[in-house]
Every structure is written in structure tokens, then in C-alpha cells.
N, C-alpha and C positions, 0 to 999 in steps of 0.2 A: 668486123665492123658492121656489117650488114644484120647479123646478129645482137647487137645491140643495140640497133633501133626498129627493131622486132619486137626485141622485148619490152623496152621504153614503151611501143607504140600499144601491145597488149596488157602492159601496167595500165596505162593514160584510161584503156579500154573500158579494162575491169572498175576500177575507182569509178567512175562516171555510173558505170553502173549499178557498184554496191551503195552509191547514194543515193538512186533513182527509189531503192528497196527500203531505205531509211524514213520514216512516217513522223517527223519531228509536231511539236504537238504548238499548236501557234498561240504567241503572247497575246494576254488580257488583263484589260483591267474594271478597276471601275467604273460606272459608268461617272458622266457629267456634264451639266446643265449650265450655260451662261447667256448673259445680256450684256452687251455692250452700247452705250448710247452716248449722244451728245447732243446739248441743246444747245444754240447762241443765238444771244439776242443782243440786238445793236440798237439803242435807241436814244431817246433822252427818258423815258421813267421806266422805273423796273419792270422787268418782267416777273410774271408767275412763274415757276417751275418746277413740275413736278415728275414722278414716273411710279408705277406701281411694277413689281415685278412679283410673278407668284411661281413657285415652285414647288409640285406636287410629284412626290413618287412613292410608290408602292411595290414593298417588297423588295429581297437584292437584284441588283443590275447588274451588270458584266459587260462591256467593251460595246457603248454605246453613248454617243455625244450629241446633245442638241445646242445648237447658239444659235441667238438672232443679233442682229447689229441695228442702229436707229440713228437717224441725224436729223436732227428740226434748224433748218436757219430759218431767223426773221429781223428784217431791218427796216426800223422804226413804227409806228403803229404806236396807242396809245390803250393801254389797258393789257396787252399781251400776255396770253396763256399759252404755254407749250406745256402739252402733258404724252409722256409716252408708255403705252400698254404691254405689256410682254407676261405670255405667261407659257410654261412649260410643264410637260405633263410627262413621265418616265414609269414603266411597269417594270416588274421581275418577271422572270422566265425561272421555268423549271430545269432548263437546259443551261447548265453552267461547268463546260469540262476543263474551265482552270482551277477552279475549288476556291479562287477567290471572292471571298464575300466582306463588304462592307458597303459604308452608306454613299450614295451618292452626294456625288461633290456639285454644289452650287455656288454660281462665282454673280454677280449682278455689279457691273461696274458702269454708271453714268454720270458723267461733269457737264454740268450746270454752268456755263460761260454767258454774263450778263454786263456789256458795256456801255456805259454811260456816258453820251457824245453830249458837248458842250452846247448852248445854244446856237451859237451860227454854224453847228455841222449843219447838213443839209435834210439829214432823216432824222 
């Protein structure tokens, strides 16, 4: 008995360490680039709303992510402009040990929320 958790115990040993020897090679991918925004405007006349979002990159990319996030609330005001900036900038590297090459992914998502209170609301 004593013998077989001997053995178990220098099985359990060796594993642990023939994994320790094991150099697994780490997942990657593309890189990618996003905006997230949201504008609201609460008033009695429209608001303006815009956003520019610029995405430049150069060369392939490999396991590298940039995001921004943006929120404009405004409530009431007469003329109202909400505009939001974002701009992202991504290089290539020479150093790429996935072998994965393709283009960088850009995602730019902002909702433009613009409600129109009756005259006797208060804004």
C-alpha cells in the first residue's frame, strides 16, 4: 500500500515537472482599435451632434488594442452642440512570432440621444 502512493506521489512529481520543460508558444492576434460614445441632449430644440473618429495605422499589428469611451450629457440650453474627438494611432512591429498578419480592425460606435421636452417641462 505504502508503495503505491509512492508511486502516485512520484508520478504527480515528474508531470509537474515535465510541464514546467514544456515552452507553449502564447495566443495572438490582430490588433484593434475602438470608440465608444454617447451623446444626450434633453431639451426643448435640437441639439447639434456630431463626433469625428480617425483611425490610422501603419503596417501589420499583432496582439495590441486601443479603446476610448466618451459620454456628453446636456440638459436644456438653447443652440446646443455636442461634438466628440477621438482619434487612434496603431504601428507594426517587426516582431511578430504568431505568423498572424492581417489588417487592423476598427470598430467606432456612437448613439446620438436627442429628446424633445414639451413646453411646460422645466429645461
Amino acid at each position: 500500500m505504502k508503495l503505491t502512493y509512492l508511486s502516485a506521489g512520484l508520478l504527480s512529481v515528474t508531470s509537474l515537472f515535465c510541464l514546467t520543460l514544456v515552452n507553449p508558444e502564447l495566443a495572438s492576434a490582430q490588433c484593434v482599435q475602438s470608440h465608444t460614445g454617447v451623446q444626450v441632449h434633453m431639451g426643448q430644440t435640437p441639439a447639434e451632434q456630431t463626433h469625428n473618429t480617425r483611425f490610422e495605422n501603419q503596417g501589420d499589428c499583432t496582439g495590441n488594442a486601443s479603446s476610448t469611451t466618451s459620454t456628453q450629457v446636456q440638459v436644456g440650453g438653447d443652440n446646443v452642440r455636442q461634438h466628440q474627438e477621438s482619434r487612434h494611432q496603431t504601428r507594426g512591429s517587426s516582431r511578430n512570432p504568431s505568423g498572424v498578419s492581417g489588417p487592423t480592425v476598427s470598430v467606432d460606435t456612437v448613439a446620438p440621444v436627442d429628446v424633445q421636452t414639451p413646453e411646460n417641462f422645466p429645461y
